[in-house]
mmCIF file of the N, C-alpha and C atoms, coordinates in Angstrom:
data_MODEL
# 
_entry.id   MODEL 
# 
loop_
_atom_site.group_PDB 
_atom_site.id 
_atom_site.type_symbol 
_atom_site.label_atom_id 
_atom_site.label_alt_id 
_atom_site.label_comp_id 
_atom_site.label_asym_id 
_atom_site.label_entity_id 
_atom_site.label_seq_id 
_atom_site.pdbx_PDB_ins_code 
_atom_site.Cartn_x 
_atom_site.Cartn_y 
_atom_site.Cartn_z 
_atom_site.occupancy 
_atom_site.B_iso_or_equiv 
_atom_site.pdbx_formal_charge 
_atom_site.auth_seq_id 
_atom_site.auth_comp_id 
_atom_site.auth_asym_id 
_atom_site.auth_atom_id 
_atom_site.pdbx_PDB_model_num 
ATOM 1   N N  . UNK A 1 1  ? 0.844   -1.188 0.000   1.00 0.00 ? 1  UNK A N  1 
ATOM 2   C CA . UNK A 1 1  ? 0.000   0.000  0.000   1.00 0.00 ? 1  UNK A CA 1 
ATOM 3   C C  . UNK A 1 1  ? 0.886   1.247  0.000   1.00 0.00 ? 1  UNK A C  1 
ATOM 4   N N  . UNK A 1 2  ? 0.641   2.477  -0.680  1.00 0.00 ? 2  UNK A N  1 
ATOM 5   C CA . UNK A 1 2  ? 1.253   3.458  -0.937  1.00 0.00 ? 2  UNK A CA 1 
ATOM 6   C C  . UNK A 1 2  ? 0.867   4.235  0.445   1.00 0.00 ? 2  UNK A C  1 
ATOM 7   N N  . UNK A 1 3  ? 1.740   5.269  0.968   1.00 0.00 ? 3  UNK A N  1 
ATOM 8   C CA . UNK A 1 3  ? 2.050   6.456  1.578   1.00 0.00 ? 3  UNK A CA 1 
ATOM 9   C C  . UNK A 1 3  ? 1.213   7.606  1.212   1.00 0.00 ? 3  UNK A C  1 
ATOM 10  N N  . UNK A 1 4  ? 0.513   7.941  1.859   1.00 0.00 ? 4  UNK A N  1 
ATOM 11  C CA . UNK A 1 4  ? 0.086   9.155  1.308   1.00 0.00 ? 4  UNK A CA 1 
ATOM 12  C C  . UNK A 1 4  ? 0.161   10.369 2.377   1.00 0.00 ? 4  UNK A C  1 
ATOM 13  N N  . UNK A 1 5  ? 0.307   11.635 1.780   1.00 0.00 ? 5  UNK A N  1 
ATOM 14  C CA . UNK A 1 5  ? 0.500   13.289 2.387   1.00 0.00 ? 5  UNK A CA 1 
ATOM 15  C C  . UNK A 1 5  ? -0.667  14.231 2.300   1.00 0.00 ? 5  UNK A C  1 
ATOM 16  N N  . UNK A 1 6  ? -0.531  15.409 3.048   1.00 0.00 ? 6  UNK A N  1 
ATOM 17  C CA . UNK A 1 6  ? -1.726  16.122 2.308   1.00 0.00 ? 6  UNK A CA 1 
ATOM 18  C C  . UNK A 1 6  ? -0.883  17.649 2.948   1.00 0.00 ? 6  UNK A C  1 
ATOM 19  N N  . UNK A 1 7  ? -1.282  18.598 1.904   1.00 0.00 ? 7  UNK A N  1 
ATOM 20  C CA . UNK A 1 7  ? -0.567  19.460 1.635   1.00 0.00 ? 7  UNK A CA 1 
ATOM 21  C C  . UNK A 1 7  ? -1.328  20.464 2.841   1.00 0.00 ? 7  UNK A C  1 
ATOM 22  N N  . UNK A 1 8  ? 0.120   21.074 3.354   1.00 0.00 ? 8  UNK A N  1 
ATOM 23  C CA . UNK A 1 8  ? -0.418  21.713 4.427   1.00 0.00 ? 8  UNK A CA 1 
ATOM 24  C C  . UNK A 1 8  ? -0.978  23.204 4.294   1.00 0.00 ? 8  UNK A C  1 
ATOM 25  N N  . UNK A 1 9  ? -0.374  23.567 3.132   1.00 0.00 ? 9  UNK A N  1 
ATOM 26  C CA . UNK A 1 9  ? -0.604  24.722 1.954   1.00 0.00 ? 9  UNK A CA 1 
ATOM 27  C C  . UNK A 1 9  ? -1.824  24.129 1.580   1.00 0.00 ? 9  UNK A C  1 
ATOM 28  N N  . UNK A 1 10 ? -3.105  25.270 1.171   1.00 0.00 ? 10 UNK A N  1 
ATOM 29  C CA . UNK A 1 10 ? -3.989  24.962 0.475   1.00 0.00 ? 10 UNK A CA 1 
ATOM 30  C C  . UNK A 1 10 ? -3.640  25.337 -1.037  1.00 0.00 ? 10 UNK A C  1 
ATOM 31  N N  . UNK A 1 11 ? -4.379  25.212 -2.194  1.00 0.00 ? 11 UNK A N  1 
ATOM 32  C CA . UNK A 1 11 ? -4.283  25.699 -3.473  1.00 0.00 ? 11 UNK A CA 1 
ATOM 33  C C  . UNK A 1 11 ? -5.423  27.160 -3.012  1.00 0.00 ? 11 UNK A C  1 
ATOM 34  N N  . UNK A 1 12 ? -5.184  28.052 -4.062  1.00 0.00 ? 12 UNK A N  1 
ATOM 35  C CA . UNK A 1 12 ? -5.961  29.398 -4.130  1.00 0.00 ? 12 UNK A CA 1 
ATOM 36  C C  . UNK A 1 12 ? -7.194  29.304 -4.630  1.00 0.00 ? 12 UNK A C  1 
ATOM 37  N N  . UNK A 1 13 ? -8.197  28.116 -4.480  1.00 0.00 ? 13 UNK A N  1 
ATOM 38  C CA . UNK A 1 13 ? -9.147  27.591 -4.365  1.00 0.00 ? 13 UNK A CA 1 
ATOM 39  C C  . UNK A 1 13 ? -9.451  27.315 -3.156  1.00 0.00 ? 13 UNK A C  1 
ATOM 40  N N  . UNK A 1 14 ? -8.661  26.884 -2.490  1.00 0.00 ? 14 UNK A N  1 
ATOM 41  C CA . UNK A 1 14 ? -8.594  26.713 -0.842  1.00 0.00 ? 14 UNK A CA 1 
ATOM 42  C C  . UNK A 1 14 ? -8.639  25.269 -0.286  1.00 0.00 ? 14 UNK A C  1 
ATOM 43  N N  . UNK A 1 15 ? -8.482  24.549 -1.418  1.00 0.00 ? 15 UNK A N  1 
ATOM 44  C CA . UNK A 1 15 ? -8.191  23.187 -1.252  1.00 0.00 ? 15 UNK A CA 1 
ATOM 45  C C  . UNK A 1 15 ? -6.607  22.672 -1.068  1.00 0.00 ? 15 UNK A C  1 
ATOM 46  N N  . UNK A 1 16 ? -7.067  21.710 0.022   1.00 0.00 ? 16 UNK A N  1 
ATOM 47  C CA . UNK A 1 16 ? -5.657  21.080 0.745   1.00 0.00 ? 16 UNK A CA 1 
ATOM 48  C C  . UNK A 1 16 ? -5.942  19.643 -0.046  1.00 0.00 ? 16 UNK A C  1 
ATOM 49  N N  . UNK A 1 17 ? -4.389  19.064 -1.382  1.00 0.00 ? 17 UNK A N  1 
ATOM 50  C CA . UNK A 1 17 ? -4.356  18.440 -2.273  1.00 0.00 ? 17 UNK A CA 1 
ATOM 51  C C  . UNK A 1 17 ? -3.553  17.029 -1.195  1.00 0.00 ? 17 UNK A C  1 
ATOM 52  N N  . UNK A 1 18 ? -4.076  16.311 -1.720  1.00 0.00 ? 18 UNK A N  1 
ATOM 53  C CA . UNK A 1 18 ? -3.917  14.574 -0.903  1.00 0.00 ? 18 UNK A CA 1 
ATOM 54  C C  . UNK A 1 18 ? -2.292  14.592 -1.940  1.00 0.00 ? 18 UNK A C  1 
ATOM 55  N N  . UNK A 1 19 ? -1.613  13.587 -1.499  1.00 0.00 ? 19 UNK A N  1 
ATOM 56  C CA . UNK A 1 19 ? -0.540  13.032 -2.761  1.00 0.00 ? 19 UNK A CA 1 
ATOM 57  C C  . UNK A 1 19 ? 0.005   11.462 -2.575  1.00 0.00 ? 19 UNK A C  1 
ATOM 58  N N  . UNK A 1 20 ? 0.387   11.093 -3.298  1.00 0.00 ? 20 UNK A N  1 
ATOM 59  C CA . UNK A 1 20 ? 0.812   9.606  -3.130  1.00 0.00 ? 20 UNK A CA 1 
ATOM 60  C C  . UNK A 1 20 ? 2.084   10.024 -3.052  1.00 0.00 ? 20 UNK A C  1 
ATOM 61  N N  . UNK A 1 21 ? 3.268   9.250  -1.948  1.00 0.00 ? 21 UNK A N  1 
ATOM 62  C CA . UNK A 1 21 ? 4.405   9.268  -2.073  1.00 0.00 ? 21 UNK A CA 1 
ATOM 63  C C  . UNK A 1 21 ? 4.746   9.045  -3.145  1.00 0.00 ? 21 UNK A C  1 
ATOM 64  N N  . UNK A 1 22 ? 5.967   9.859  -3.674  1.00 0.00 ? 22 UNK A N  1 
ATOM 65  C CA . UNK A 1 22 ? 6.782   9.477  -5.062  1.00 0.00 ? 22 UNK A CA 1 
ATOM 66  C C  . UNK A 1 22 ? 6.210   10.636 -6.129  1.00 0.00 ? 22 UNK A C  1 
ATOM 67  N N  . UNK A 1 23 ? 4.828   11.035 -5.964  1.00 0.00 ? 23 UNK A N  1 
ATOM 68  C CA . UNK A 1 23 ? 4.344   12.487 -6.852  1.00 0.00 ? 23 UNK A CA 1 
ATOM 69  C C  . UNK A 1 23 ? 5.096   13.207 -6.664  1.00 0.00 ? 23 UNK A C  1 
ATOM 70  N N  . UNK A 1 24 ? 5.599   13.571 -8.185  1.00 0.00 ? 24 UNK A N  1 
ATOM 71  C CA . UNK A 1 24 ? 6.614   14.967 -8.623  1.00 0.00 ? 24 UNK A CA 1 
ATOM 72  C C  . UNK A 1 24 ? 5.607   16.082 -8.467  1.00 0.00 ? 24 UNK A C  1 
ATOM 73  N N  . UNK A 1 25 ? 4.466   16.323 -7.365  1.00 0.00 ? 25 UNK A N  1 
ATOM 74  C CA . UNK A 1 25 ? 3.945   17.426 -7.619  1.00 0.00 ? 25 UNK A CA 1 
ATOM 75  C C  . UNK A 1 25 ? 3.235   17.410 -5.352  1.00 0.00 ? 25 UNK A C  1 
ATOM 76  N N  . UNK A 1 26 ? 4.512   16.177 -4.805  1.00 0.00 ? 26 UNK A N  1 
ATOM 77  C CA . UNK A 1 26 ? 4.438   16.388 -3.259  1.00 0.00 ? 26 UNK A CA 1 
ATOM 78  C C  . UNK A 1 26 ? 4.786   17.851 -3.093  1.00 0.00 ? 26 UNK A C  1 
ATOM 79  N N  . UNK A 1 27 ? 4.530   18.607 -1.901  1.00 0.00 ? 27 UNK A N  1 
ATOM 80  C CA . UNK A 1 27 ? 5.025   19.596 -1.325  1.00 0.00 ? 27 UNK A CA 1 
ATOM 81  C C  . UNK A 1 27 ? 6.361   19.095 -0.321  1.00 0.00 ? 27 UNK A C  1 
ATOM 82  N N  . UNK A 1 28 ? 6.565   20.059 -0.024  1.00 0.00 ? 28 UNK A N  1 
ATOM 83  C CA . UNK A 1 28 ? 8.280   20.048 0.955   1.00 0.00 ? 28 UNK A CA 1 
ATOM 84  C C  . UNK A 1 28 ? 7.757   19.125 2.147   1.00 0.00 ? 28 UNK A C  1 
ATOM 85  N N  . UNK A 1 29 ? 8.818   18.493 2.388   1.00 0.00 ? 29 UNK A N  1 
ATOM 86  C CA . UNK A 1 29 ? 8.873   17.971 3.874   1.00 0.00 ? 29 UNK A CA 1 
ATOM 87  C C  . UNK A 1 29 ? 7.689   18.681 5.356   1.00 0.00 ? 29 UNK A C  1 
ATOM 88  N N  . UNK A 1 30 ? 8.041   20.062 5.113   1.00 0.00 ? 30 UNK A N  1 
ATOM 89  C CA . UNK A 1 30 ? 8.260   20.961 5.832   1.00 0.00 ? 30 UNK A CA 1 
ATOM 90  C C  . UNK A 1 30 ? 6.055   21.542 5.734   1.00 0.00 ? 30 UNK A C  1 
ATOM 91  N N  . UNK A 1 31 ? 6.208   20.913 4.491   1.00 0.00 ? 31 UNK A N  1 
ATOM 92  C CA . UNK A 1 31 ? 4.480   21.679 4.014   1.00 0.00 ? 31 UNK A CA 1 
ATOM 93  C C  . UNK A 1 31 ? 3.584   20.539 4.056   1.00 0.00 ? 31 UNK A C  1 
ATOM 94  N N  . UNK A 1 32 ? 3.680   19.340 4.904   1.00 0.00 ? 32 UNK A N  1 
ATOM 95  C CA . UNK A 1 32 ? 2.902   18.371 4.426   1.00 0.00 ? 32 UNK A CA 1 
ATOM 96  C C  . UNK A 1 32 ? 2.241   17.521 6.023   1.00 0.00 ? 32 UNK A C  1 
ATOM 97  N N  . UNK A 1 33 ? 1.519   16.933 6.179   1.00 0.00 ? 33 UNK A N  1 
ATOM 98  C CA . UNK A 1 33 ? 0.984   16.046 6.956   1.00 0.00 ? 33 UNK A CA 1 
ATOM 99  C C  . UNK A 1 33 ? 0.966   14.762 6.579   1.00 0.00 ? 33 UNK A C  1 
ATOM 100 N N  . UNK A 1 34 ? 1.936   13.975 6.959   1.00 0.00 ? 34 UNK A N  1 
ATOM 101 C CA . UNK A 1 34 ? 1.393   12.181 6.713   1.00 0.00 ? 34 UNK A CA 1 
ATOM 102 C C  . UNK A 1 34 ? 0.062   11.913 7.332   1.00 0.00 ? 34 UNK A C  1 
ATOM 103 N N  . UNK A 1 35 ? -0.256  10.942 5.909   1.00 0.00 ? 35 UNK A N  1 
ATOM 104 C CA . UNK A 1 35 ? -1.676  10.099 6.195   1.00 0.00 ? 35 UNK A CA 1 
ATOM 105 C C  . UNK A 1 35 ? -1.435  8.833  6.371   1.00 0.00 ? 35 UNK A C  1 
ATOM 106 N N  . UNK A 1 36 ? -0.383  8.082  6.385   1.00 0.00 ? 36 UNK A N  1 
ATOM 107 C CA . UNK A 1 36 ? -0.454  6.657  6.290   1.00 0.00 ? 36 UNK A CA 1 
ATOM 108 C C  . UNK A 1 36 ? -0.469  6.170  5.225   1.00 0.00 ? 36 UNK A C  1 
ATOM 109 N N  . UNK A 1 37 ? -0.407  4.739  5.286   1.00 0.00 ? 37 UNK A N  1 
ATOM 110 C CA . UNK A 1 37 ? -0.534  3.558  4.441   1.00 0.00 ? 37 UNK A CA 1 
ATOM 111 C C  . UNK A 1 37 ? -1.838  3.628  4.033   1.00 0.00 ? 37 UNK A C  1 
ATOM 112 N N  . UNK A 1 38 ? -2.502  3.851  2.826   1.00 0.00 ? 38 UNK A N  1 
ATOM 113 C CA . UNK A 1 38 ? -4.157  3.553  2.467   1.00 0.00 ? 38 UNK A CA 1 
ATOM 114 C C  . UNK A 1 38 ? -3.623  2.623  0.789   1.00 0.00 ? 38 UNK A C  1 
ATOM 115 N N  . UNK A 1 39 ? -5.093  2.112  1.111   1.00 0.00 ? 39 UNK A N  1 
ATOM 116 C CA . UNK A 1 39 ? -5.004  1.146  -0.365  1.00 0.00 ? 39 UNK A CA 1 
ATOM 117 C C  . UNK A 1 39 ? -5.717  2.242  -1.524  1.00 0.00 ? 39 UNK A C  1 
ATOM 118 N N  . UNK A 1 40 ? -6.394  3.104  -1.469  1.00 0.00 ? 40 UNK A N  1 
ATOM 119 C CA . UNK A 1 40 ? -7.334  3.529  -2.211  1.00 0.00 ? 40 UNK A CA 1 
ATOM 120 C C  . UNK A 1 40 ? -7.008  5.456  -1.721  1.00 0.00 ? 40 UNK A C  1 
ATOM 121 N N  . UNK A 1 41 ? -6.830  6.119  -2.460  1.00 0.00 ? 41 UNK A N  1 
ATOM 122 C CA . UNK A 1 41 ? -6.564  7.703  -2.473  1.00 0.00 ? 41 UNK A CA 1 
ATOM 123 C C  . UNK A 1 41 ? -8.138  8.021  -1.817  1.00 0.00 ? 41 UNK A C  1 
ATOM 124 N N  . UNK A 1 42 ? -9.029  7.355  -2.163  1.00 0.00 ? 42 UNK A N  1 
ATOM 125 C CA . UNK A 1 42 ? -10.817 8.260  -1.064  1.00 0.00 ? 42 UNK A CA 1 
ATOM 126 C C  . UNK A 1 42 ? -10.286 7.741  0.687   1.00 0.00 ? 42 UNK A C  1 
ATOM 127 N N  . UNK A 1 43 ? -9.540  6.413  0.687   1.00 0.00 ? 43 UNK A N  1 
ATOM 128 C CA . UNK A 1 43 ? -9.464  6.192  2.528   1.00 0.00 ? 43 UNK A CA 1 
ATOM 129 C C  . UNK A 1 43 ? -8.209  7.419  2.713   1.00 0.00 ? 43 UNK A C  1 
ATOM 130 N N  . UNK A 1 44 ? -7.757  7.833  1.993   1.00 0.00 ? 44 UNK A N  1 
ATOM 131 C CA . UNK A 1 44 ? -6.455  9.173  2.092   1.00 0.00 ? 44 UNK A CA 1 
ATOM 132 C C  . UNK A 1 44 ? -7.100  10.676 2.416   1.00 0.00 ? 44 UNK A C  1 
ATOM 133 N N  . UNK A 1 45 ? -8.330  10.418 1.796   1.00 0.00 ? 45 UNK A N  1 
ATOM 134 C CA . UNK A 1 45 ? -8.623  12.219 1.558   1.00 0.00 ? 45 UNK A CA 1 
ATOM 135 C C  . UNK A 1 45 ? -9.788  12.049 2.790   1.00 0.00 ? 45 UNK A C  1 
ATOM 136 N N  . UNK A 1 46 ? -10.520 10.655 3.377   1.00 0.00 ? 46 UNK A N  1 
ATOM 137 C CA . UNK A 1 46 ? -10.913 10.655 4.142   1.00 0.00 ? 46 UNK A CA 1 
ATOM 138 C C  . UNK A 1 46 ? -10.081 11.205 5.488   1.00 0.00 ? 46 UNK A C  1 
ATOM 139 N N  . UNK A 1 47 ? -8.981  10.539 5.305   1.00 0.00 ? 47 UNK A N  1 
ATOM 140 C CA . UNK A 1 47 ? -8.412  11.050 6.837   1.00 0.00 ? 47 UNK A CA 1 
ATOM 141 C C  . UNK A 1 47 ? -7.648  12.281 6.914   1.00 0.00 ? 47 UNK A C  1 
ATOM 142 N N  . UNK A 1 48 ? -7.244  12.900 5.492   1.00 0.00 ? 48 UNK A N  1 
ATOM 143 C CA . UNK A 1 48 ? -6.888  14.380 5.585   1.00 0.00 ? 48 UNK A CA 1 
ATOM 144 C C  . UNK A 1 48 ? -8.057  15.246 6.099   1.00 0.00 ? 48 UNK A C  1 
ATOM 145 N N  . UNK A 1 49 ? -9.384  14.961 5.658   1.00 0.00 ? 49 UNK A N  1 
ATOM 146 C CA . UNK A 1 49 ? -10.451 15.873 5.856   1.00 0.00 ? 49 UNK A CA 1 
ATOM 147 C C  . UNK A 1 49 ? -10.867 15.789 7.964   1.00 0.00 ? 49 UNK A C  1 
ATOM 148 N N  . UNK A 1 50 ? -9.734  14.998 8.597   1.00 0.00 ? 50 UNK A N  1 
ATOM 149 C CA . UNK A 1 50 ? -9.597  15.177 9.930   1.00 0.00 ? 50 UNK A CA 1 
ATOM 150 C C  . UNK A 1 50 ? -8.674  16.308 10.425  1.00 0.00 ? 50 UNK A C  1 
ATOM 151 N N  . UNK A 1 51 ? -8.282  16.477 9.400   1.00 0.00 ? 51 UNK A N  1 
ATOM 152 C CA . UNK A 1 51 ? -7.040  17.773 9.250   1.00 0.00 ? 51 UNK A CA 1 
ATOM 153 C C  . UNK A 1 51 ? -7.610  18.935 8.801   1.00 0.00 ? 51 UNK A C  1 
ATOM 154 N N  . UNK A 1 52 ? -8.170  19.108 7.807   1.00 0.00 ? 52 UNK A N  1 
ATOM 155 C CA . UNK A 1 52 ? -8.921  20.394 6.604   1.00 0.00 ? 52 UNK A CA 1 
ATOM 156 C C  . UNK A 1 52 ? -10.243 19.509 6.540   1.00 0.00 ? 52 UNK A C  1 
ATOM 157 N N  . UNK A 1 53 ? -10.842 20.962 6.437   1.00 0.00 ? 53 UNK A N  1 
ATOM 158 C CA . UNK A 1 53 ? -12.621 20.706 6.055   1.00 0.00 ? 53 UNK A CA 1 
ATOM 159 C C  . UNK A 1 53 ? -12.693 20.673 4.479   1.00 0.00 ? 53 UNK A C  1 
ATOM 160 N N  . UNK A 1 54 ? -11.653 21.349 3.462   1.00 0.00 ? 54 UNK A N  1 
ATOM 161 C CA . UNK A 1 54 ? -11.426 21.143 2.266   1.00 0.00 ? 54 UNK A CA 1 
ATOM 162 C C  . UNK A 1 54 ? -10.365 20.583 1.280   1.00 0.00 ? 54 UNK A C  1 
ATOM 163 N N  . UNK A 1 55 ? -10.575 19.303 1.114   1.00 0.00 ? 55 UNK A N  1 
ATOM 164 C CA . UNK A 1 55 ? -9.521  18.537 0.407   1.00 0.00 ? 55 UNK A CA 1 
ATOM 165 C C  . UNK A 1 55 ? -9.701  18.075 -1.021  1.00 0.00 ? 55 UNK A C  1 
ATOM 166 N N  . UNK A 1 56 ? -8.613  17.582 -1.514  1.00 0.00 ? 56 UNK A N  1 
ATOM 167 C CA . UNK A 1 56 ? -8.807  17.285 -3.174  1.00 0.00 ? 56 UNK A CA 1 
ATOM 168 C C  . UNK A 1 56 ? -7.499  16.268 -3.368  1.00 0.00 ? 56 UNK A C  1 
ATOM 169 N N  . UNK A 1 57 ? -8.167  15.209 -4.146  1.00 0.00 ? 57 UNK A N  1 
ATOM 170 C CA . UNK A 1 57 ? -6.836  14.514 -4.538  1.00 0.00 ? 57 UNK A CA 1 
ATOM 171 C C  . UNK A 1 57 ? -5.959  15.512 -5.770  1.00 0.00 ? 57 UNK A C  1 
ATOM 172 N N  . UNK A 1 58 ? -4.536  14.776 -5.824  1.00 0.00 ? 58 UNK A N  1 
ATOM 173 C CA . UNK A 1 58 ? -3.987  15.423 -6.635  1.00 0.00 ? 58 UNK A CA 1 
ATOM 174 C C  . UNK A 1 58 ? -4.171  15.028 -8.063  1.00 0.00 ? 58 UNK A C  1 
ATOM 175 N N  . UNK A 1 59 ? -4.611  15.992 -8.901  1.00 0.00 ? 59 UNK A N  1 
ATOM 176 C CA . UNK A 1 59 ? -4.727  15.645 -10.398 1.00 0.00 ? 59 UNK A CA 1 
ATOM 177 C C  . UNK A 1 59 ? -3.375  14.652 -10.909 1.00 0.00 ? 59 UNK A C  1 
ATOM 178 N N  . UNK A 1 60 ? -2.703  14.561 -10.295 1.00 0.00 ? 60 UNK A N  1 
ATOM 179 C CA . UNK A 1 60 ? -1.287  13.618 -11.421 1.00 0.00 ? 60 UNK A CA 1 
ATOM 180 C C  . UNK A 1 60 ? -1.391  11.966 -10.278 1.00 0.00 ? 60 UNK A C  1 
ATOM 181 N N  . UNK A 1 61 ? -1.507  12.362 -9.463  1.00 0.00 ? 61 UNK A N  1 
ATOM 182 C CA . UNK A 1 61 ? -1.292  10.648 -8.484  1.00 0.00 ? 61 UNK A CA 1 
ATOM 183 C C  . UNK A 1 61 ? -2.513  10.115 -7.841  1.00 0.00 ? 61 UNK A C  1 
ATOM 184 N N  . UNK A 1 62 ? -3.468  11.115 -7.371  1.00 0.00 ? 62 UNK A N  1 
ATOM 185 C CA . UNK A 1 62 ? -4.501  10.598 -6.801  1.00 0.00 ? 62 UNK A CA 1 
ATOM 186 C C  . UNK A 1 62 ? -6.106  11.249 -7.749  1.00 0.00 ? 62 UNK A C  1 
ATOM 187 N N  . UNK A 1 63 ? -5.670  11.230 -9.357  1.00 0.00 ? 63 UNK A N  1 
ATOM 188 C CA . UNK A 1 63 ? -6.453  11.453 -10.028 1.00 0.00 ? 63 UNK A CA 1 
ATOM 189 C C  . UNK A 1 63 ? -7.973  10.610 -9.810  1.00 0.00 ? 63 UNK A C  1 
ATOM 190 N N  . UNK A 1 64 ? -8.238  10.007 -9.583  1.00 0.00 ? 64 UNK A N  1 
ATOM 191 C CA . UNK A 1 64 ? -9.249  9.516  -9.250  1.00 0.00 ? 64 UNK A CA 1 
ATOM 192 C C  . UNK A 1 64 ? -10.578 9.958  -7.940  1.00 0.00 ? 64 UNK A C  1 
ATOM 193 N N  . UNK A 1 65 ? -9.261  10.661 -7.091  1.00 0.00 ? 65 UNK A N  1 
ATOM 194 C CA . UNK A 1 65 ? -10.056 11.579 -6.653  1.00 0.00 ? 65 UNK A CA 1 
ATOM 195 C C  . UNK A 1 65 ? -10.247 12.783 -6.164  1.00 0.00 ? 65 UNK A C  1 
ATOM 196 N N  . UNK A 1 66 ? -9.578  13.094 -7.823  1.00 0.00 ? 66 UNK A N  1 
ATOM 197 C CA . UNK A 1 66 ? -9.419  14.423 -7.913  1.00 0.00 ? 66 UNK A CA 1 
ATOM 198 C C  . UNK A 1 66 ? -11.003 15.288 -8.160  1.00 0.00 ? 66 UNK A C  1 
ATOM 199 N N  . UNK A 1 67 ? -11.493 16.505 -7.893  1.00 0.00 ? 67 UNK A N  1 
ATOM 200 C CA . UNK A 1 67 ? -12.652 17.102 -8.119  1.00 0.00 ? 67 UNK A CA 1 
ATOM 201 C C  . UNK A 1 67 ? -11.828 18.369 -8.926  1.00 0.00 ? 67 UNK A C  1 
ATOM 202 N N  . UNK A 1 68 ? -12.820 18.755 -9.760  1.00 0.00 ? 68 UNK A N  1 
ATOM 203 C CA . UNK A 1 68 ? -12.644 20.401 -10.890 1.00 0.00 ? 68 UNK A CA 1 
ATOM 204 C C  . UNK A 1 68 ? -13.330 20.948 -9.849  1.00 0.00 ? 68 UNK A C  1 
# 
């Protein structure tokens, strides 16, 4: 099961973006919250949204649950 982060920076939408370890589009060490081991990017953005009331997967790694 992959690693996943969630950006501690929101985007200027105001969404805080989930990422799979290894995405060329993670934030810094320094800008991020570990989520754990999940099998599926929705059990990822589930447990970021314990963190932020507004989350989004990332369009390049956790496209699936990504929202426009």
């Amino acid at each position: 099961m992959p690693k996943y982060y969630v950006n501690d920076n929101s985007q200027t939408n105001g969404d805080h973006e989930v990422h799979q370890e290894g995405c060329s589009w993670m934030p810094k060490q320094e800008n991020r919250t570990y989520l754990g081991y999940h099998s599926t990017c929705k059990s990822a953005v589930q447990k970021a949204k314990e963190h932020y009331s507004q989350v989004n997967g990332c369009y390049h790694c956790s496209k699936e649950c990504h929202t426009s």
